[in-house]
C-alpha positions as CSV (number, residue, x, y, z in Angstrom):
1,X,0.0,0.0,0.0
2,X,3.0,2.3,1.1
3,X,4.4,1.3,-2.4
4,X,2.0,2.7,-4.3
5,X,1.4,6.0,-2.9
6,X,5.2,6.6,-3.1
7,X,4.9,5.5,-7.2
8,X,2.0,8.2,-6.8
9,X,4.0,10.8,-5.6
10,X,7.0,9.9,-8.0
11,X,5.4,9.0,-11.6
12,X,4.7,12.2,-13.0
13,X,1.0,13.5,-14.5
14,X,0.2,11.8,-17.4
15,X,0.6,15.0,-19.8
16,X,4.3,15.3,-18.5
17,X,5.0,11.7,-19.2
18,X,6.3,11.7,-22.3
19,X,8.5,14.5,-21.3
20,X,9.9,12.9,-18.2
21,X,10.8,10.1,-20.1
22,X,12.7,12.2,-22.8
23,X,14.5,13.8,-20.7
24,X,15.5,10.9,-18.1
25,X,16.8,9.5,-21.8
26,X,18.8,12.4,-22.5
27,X,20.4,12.9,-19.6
28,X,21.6,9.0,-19.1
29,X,22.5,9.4,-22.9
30,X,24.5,12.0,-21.8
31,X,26.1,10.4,-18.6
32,X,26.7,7.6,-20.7
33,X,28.6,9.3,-23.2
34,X,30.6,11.3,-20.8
35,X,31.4,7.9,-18.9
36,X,33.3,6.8,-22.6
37,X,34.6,9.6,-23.6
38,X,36.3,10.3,-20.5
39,X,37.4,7.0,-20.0
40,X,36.3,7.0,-16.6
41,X,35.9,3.0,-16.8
42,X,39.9,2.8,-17.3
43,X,39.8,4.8,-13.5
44,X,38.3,1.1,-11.8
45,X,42.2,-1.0,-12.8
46,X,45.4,-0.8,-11.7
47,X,46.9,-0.3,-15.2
48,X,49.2,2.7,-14.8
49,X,48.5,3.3,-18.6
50,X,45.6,5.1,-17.0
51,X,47.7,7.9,-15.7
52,X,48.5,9.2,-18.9
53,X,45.0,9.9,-20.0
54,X,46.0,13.5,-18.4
55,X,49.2,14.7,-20.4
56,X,50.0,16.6,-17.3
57,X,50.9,13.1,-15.9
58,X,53.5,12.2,-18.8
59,X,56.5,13.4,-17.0
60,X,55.4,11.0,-13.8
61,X,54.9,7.9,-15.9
62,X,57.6,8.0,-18.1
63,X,59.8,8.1,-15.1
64,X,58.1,5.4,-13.2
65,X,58.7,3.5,-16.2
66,X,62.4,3.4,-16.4
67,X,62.3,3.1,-12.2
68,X,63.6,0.1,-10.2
69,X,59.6,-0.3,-9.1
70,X,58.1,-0.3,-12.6
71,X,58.0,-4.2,-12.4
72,X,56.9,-4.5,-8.5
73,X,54.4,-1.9,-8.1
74,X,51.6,0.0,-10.1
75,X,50.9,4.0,-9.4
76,X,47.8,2.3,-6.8
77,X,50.2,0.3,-5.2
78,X,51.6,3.7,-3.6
79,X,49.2,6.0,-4.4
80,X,46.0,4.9,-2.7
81,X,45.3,3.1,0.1
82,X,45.3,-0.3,1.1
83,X,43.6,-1.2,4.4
84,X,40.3,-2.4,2.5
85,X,38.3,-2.0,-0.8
86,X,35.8,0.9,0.1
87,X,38.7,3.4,1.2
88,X,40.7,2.4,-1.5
89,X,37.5,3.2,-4.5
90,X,36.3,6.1,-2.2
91,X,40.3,7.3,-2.2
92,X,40.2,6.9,-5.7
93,X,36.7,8.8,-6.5
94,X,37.7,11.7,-4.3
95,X,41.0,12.1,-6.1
96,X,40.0,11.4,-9.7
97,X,36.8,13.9,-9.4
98,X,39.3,16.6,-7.6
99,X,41.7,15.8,-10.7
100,X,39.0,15.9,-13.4
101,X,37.8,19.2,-12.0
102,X,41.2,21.2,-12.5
103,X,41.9,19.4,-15.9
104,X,38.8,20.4,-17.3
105,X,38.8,23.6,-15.8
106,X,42.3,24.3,-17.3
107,X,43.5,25.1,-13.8
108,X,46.4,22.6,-13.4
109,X,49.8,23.8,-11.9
110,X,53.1,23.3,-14.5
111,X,54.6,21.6,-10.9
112,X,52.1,18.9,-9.6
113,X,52.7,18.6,-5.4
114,X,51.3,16.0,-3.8
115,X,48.8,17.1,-1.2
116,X,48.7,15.9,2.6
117,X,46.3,13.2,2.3
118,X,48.1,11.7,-0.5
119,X,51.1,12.3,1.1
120,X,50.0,10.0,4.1
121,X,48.9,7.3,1.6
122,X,52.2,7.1,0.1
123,X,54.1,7.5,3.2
124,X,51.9,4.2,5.1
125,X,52.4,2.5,1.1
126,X,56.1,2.9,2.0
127,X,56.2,1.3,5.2
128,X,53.5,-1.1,4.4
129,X,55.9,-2.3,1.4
130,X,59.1,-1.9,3.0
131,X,58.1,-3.1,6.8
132,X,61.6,-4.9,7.3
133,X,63.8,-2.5,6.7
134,X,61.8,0.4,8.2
135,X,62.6,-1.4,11.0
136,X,66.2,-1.1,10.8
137,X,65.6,2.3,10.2
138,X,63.2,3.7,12.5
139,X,60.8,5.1,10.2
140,X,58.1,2.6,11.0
141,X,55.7,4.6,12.8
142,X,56.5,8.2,11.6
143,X,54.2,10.2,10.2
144,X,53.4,13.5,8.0
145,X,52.7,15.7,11.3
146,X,55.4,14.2,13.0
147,X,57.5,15.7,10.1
148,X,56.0,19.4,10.4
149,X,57.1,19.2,13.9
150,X,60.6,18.4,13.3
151,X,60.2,14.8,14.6
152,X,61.9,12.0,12.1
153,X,62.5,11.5,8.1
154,X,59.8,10.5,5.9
155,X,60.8,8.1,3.4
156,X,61.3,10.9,0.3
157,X,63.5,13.0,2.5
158,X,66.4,10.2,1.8
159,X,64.7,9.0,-1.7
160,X,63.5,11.5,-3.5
161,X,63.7,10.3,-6.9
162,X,62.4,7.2,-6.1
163,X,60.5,6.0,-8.5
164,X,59.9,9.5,-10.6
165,X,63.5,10.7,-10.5
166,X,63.7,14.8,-10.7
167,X,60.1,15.1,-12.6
168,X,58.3,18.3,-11.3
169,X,56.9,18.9,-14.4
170,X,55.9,18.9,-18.5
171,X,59.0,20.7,-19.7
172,X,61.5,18.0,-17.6
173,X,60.5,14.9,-20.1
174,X,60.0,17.1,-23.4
175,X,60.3,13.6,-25.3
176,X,59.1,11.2,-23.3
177,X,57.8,8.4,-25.0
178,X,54.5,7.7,-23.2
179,X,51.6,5.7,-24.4
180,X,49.5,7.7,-25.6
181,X,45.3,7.2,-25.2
182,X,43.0,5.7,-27.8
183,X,40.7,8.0,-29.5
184,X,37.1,7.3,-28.0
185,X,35.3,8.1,-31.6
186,X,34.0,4.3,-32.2
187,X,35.4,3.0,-35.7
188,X,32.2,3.1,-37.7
189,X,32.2,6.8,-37.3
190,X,36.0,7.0,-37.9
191,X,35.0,5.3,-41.4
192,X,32.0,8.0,-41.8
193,X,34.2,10.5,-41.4
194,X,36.5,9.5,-43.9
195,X,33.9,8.6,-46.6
196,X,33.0,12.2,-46.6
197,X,36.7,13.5,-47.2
């Protein structure tokens, strides 16, 4: 009974119908097609690849991929975090919306600095990967804030080209050979297209 007065409320008069209906299409056309063209699918892996879909990230992928972890670790193996799946794909979301709001609003810095939060991701990464010999160390339990107070070394302190050497930005790896992403325009419009040249 409590069903069908809340499809009451919802479903729209029947003169608005066909117009509710038109535009519910449009705008899941719409999501849709953002969804592809943005290759926000590519966003749910681990394939690094997917970091170049920004060209802003070139210089930081062409350098992880000449680095000593290029065969032991992807970019979420350090950059997100690990302690279960939900704060790993929230992580993820929060970053990649915050990342695809500057790109598109052409507001990205030439020098990319990783922020606090991401800094404590890497940093727990770090000692997650390396547990043995953070022990012989000391570095085990140090943290960000402990840094700002003068207390302890955070792991970049010693290796700081580790693994993107002395990228800080585009004009560092003019050349850099980087894959580069597929075009989203489906091949039966690709052939279209040509037909009418």
């Amino acid at each position: 009974m409590q069903m069908r007065r809340l499809l009451h409320i919802i479903r729209p008069p029947k003169k608005w119908k066909f117009i509710a209906l038109l535009s519910t299409g449009v705008i899941c056309g719409l999501i849709s097609y953002l969804f592809y063209v943005s290759r926000a699918y590519s966003y749910l892996s681990d394939d690094p690849k997917t970091c170049v879909n920004c060209h802003v990230m070139t210089p930081y992928y062409a350098t992880y991929a000449h680095s000593s972890h290029y065969n032991a670790a992807t970019c979420n193996d350090c950059h997100v975090p690990h302690n279960n799946v939900f704060s790993k794909y929230f992580f993820k979301a929060k970053d990649g919306l915050y990342h695809a709001t500057i790109f598109t609003l052409r507001a990205e810095p030439q020098v990319i600095k990783i922020h606090e939060a991401g800094s404590n991701v890497v940093l727990k990464n770090c000692q997650r990967c390396h547990s043995e010999m953070n022990e012989n160390v000391g570095t085990t339990n140090i943290n960000v804030k402990d840094k700002e107070h003068g207390k302890g070394k955070l792991c970049w302190d010693c290796h700081r080209e580790t693994p993107h050497g002395r990228a800080t930005s585009l004009s560092e790896t003019p050349t850099a050979i980087t894959p580069t992403p597929e075009s989203p325009v489906p091949d039966w419009l690709k052939k279209q297209m040509d037909n009418k040249k």
